[in-house]
TORTI-893128 format. One record per atom (N, C-alpha, C): atom name; residue number from 1; residue in three letters; x negated, y negated, z negated. Coordinates in steps of 0.1 Angstrom, whole numbers, plus 5000, padded with zeros to 4 digits. Atoms other than C-alpha are relative to their C-alpha. Layout:
N
{atomo: CA&num: NUM&residuo: ALA&x: X&y: Y&z: Z}
...
REM end
This chain:
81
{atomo: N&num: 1&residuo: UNK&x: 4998&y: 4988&z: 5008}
{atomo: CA&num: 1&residuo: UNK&x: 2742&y: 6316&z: 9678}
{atomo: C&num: 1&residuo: UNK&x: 4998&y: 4997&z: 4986}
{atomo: N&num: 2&residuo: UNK&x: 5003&y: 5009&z: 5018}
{atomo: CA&num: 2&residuo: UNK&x: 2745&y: 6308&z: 9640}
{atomo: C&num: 2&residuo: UNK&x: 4996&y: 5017&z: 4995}
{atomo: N&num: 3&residuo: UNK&x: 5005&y: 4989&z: 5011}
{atomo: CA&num: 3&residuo: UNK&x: 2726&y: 6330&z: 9618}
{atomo: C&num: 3&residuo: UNK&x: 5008&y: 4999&z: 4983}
{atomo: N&num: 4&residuo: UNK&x: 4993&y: 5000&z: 5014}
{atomo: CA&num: 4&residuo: UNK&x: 2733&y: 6342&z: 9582}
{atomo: C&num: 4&residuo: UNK&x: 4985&y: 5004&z: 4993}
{atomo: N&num: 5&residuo: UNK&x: 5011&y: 4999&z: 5007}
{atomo: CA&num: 5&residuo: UNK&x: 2706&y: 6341&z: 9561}
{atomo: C&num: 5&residuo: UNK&x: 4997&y: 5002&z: 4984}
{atomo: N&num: 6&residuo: UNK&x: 4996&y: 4991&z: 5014}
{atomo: CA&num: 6&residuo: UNK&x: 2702&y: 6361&z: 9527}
{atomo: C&num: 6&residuo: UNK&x: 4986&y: 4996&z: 4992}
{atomo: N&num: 7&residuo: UNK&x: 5011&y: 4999&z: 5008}
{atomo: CA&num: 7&residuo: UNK&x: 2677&y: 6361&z: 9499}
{atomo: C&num: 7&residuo: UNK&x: 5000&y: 5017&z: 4999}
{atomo: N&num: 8&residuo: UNK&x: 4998&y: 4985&z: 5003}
{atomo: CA&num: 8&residuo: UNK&x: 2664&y: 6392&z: 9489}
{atomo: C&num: 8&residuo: UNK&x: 5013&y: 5011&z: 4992}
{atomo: N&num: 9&residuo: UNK&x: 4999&y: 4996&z: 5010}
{atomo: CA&num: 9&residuo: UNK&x: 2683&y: 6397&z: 9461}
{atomo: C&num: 9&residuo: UNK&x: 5021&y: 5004&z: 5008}
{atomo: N&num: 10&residuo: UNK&x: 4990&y: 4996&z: 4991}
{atomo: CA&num: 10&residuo: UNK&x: 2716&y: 6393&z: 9486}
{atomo: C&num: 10&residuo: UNK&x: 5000&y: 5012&z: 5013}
{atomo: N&num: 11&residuo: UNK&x: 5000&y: 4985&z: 4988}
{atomo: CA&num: 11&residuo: UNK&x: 2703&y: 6418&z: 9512}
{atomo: C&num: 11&residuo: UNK&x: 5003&y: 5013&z: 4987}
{atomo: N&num: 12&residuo: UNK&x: 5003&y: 4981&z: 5008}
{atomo: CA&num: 12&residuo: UNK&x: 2697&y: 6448&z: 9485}
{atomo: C&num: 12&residuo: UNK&x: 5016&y: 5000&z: 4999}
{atomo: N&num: 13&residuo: UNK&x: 4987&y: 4999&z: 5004}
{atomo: CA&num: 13&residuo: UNK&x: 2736&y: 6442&z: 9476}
{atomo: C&num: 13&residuo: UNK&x: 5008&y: 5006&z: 5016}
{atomo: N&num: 14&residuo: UNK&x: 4995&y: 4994&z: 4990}
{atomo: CA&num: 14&residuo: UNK&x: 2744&y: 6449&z: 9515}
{atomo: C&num: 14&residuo: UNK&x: 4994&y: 5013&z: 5003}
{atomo: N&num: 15&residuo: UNK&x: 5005&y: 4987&z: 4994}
{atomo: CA&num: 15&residuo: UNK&x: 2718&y: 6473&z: 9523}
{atomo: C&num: 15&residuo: UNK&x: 5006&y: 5013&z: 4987}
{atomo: N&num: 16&residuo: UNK&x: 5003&y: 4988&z: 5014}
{atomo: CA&num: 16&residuo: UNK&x: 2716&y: 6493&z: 9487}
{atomo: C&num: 16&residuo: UNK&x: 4989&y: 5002&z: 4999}
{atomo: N&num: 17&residuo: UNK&x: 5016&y: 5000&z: 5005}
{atomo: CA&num: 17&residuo: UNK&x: 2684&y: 6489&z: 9482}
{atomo: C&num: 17&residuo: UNK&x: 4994&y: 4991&z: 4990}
{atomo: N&num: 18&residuo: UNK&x: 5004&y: 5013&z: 5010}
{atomo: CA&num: 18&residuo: UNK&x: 2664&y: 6473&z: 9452}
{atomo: C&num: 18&residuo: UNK&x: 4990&y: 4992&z: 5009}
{atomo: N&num: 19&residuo: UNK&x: 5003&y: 5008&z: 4994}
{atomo: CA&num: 19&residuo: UNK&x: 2650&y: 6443&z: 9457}
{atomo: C&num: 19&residuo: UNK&x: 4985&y: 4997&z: 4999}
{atomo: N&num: 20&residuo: UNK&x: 5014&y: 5000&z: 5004}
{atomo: CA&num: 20&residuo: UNK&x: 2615&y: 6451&z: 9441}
{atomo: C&num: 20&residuo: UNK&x: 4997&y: 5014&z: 5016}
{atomo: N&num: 21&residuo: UNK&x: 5005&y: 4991&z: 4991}
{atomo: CA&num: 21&residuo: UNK&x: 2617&y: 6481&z: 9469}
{atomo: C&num: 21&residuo: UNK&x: 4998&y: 4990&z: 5017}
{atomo: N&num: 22&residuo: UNK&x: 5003&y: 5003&z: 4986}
{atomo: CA&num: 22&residuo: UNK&x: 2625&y: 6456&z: 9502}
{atomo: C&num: 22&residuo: UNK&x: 4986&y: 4992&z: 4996}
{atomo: N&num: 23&residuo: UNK&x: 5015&y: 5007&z: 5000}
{atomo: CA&num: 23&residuo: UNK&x: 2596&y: 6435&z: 9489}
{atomo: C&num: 23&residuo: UNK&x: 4988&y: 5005&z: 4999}
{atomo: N&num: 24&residuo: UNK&x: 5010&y: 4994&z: 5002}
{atomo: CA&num: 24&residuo: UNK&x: 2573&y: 6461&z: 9482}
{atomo: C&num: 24&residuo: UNK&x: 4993&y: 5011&z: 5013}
{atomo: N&num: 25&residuo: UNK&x: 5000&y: 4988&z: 4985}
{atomo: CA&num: 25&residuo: UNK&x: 2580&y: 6490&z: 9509}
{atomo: C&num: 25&residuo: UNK&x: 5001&y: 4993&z: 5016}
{atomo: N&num: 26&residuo: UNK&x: 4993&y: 5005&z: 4985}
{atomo: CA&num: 26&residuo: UNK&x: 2602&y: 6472&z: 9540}
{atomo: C&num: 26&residuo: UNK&x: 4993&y: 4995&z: 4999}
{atomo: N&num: 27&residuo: UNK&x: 5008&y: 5017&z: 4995}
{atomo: CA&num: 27&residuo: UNK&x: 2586&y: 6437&z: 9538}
{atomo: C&num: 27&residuo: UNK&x: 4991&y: 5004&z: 5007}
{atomo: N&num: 28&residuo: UNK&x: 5010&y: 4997&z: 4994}
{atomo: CA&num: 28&residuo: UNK&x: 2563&y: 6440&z: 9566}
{atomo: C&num: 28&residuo: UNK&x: 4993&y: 5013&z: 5007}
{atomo: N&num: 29&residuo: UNK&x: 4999&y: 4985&z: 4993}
{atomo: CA&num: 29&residuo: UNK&x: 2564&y: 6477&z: 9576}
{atomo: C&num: 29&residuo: UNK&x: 5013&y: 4999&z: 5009}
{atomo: N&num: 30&residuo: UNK&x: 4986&y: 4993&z: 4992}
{atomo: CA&num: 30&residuo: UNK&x: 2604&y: 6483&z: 9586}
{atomo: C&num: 30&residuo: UNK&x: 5006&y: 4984&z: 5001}
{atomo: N&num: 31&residuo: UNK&x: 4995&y: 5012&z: 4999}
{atomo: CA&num: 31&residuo: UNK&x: 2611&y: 6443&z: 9581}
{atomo: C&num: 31&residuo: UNK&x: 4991&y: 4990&z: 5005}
{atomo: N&num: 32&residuo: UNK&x: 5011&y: 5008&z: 4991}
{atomo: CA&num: 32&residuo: UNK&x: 2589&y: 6419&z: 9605}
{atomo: C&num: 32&residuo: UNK&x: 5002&y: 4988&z: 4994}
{atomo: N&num: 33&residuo: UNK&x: 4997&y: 5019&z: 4997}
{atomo: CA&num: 33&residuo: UNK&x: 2584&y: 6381&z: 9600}
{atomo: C&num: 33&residuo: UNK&x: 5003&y: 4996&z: 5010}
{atomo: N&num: 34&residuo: UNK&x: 4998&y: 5007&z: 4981}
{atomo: CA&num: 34&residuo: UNK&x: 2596&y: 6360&z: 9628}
{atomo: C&num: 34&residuo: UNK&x: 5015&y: 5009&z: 5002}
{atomo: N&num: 35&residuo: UNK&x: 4986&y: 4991&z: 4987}
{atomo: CA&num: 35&residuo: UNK&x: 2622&y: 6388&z: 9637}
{atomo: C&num: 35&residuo: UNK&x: 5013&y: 5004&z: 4992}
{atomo: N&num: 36&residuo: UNK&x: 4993&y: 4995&z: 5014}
{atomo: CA&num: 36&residuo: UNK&x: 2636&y: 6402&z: 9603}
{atomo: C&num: 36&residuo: UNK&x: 5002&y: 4988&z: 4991}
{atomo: N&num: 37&residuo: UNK&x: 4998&y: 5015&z: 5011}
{atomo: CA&num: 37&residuo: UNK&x: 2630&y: 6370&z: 9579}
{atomo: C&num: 37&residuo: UNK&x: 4988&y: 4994&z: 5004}
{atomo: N&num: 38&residuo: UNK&x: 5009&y: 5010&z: 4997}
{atomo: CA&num: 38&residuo: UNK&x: 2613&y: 6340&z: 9580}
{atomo: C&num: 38&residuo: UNK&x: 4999&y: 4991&z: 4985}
{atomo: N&num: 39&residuo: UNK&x: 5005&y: 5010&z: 5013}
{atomo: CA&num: 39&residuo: UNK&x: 2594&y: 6314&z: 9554}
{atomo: C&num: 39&residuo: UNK&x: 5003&y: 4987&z: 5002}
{atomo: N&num: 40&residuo: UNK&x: 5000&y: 5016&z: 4998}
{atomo: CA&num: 40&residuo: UNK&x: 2608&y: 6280&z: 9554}
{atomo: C&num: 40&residuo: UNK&x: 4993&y: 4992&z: 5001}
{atomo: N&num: 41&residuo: UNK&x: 5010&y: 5007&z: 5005}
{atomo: CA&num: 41&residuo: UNK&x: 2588&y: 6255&z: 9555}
{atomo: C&num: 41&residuo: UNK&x: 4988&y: 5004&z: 4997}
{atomo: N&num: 42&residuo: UNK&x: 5012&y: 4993&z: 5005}
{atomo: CA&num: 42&residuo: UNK&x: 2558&y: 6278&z: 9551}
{atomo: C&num: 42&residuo: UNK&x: 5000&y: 5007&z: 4989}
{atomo: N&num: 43&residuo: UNK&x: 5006&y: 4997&z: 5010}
{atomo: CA&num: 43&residuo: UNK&x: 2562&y: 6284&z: 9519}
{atomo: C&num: 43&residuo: UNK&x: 5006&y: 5012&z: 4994}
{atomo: N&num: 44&residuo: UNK&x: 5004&y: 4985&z: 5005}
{atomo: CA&num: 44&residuo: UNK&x: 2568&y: 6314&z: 9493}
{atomo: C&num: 44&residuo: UNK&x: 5013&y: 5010&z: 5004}
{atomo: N&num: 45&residuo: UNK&x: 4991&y: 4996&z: 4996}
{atomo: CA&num: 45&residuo: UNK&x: 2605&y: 6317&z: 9496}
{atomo: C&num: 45&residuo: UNK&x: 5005&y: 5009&z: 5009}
{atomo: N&num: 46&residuo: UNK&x: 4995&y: 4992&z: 4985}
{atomo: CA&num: 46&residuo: UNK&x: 2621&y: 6343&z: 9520}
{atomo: C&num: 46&residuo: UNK&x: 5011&y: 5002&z: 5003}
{atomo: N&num: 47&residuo: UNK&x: 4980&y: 4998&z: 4996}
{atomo: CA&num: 47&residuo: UNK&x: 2657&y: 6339&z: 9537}
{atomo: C&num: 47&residuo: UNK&x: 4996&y: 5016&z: 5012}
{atomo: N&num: 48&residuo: UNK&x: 4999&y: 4987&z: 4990}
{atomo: CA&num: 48&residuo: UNK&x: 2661&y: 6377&z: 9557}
{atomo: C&num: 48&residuo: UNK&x: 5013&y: 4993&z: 5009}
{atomo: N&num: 49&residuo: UNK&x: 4992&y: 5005&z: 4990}
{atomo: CA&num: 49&residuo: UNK&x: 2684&y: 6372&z: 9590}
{atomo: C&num: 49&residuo: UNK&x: 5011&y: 5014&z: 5002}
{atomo: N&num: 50&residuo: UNK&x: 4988&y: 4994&z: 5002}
{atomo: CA&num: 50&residuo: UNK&x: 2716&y: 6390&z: 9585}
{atomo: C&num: 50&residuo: UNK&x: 4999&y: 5011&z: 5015}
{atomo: N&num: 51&residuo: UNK&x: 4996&y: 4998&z: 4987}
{atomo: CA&num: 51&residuo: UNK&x: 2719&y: 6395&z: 9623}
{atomo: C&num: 51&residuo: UNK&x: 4990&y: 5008&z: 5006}
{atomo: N&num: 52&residuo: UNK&x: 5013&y: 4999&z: 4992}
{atomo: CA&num: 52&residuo: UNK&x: 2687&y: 6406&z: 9635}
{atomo: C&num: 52&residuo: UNK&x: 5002&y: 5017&z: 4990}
{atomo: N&num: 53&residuo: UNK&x: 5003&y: 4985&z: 5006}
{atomo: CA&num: 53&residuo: UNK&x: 2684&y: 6437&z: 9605}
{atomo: C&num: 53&residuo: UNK&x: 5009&y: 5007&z: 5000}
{atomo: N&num: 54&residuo: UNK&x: 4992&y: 4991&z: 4995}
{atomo: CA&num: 54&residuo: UNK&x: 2718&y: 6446&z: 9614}
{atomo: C&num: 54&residuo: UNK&x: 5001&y: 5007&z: 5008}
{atomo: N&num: 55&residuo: UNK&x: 5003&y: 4991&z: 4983}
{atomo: CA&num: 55&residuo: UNK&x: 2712&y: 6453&z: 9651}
{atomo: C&num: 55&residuo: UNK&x: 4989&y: 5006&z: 5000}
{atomo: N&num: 56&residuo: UNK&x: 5012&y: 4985&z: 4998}
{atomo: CA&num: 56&residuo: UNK&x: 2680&y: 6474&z: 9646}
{atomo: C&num: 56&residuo: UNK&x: 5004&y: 5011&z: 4988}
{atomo: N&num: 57&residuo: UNK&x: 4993&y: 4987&z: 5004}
{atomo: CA&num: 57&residuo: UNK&x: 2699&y: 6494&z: 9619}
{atomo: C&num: 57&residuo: UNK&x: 5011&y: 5004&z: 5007}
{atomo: N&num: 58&residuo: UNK&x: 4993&y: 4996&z: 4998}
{atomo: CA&num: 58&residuo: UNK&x: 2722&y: 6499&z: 9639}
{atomo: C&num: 58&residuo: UNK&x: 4998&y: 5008&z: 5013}
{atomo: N&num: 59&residuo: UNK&x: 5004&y: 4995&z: 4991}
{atomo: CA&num: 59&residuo: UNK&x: 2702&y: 6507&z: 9670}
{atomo: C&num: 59&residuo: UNK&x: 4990&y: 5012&z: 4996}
{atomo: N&num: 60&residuo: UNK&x: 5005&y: 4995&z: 5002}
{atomo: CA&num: 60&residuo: UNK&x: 2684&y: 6528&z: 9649}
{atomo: C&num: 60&residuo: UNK&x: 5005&y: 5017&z: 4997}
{atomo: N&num: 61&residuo: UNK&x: 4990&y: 4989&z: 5004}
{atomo: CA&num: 61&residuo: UNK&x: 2713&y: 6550&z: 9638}
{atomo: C&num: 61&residuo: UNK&x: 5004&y: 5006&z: 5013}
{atomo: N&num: 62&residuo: UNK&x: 4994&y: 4994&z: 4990}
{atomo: CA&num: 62&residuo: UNK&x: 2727&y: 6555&z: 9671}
{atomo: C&num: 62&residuo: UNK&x: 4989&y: 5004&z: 5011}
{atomo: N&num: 63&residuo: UNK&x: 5010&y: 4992&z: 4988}
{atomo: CA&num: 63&residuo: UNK&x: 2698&y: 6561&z: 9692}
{atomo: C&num: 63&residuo: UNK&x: 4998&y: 5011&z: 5003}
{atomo: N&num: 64&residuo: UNK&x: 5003&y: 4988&z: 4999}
{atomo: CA&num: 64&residuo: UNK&x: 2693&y: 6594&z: 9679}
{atomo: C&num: 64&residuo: UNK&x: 4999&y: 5004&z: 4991}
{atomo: N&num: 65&residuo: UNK&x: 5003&y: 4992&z: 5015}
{atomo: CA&num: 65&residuo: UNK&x: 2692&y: 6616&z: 9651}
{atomo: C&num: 65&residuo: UNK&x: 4992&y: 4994&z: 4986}
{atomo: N&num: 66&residuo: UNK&x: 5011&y: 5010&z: 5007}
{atomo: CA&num: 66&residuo: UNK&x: 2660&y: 6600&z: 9640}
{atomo: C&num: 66&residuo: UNK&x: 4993&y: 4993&z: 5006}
{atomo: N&num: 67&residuo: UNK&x: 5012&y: 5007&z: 4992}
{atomo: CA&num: 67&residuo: UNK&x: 2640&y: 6575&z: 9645}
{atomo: C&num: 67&residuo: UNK&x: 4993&y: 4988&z: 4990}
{atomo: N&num: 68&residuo: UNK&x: 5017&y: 5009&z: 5013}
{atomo: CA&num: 68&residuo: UNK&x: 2610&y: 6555&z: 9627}
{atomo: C&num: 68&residuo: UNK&x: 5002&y: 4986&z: 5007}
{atomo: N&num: 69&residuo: UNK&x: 5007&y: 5013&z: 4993}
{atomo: CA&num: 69&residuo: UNK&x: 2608&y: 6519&z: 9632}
{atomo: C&num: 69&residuo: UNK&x: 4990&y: 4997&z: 5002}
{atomo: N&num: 70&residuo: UNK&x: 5015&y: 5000&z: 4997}
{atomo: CA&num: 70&residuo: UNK&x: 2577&y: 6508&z: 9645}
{atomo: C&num: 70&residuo: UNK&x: 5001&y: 4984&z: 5004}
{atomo: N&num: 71&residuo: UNK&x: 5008&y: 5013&z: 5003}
{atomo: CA&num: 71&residuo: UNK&x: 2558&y: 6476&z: 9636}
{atomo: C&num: 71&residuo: UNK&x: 5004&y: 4988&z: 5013}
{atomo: N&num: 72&residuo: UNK&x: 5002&y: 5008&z: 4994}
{atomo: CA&num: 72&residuo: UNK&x: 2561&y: 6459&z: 9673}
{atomo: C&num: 72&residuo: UNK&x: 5014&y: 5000&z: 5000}
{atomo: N&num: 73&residuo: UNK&x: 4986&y: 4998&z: 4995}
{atomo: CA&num: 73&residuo: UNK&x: 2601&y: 6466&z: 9673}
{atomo: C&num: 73&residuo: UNK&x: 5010&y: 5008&z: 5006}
{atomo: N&num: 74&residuo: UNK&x: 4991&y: 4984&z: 4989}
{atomo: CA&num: 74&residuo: UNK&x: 2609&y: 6497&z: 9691}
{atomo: C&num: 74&residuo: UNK&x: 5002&y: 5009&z: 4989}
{atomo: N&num: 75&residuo: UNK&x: 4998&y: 4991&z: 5012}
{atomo: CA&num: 75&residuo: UNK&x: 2613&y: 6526&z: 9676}
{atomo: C&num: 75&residuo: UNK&x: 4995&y: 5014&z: 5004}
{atomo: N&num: 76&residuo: UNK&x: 5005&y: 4990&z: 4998}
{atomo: CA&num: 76&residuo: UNK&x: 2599&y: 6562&z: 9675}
{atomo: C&num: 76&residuo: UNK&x: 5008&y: 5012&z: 5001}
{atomo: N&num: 77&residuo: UNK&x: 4984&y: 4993&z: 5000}
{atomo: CA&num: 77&residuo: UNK&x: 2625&y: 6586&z: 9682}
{atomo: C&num: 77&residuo: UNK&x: 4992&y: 5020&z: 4996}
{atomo: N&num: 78&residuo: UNK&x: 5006&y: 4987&z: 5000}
{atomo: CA&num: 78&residuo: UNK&x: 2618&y: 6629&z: 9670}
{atomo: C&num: 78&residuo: UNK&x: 5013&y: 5005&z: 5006}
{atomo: N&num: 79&residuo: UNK&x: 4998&y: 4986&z: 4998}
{atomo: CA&num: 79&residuo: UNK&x: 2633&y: 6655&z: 9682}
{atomo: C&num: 79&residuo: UNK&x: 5005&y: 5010&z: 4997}
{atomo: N&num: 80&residuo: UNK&x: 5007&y: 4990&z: 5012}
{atomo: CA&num: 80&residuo: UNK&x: 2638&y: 6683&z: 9663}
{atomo: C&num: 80&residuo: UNK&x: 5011&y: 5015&z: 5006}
{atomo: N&num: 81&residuo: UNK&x: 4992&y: 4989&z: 4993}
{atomo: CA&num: 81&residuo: UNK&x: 2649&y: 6718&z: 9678}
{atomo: C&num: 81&residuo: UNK&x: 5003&y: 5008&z: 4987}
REM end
């Protein structure tokens, strides 16, 4: 499976998000290490995984009206009458 792999500054251009916001807010709340992006080599840089933030936005949209991502990868789904 070939990945695509973005910097930040290439995700904000697909998502619409700035790039001071995925680093500050997402990174590590709504975007995981390991699953979302990974550190090369250990070190500071960050490639995001095209593929991976696609399919939980997208399972995120269609699941239900709303729904919260949640830290282990699921998601929190409301409700709302």
């Amino acid at each position: 499976m070939s990945m695509t792999y973005l910097t930040t500054e290439e995700l904000s251009e697909r998502i619409k998000y700035n790039p001071r916001t995925i680093r500050n807010e997402l990174k590590d709340s709504v975007l995981i290490e390991g699953r979302h992006y990974i550190r090369p080599f250990g070190q500071r840089k960050i490639l995001f995984i095209w593929e991976s933030i696609e399919e939980d936005m997208y399972k995120a949209s269609s699941s239900s009206d709303f729904a919260i991502p949640m830290a282990n990868g699921g998601y929190c789904n409301s409700v709302t009458h």
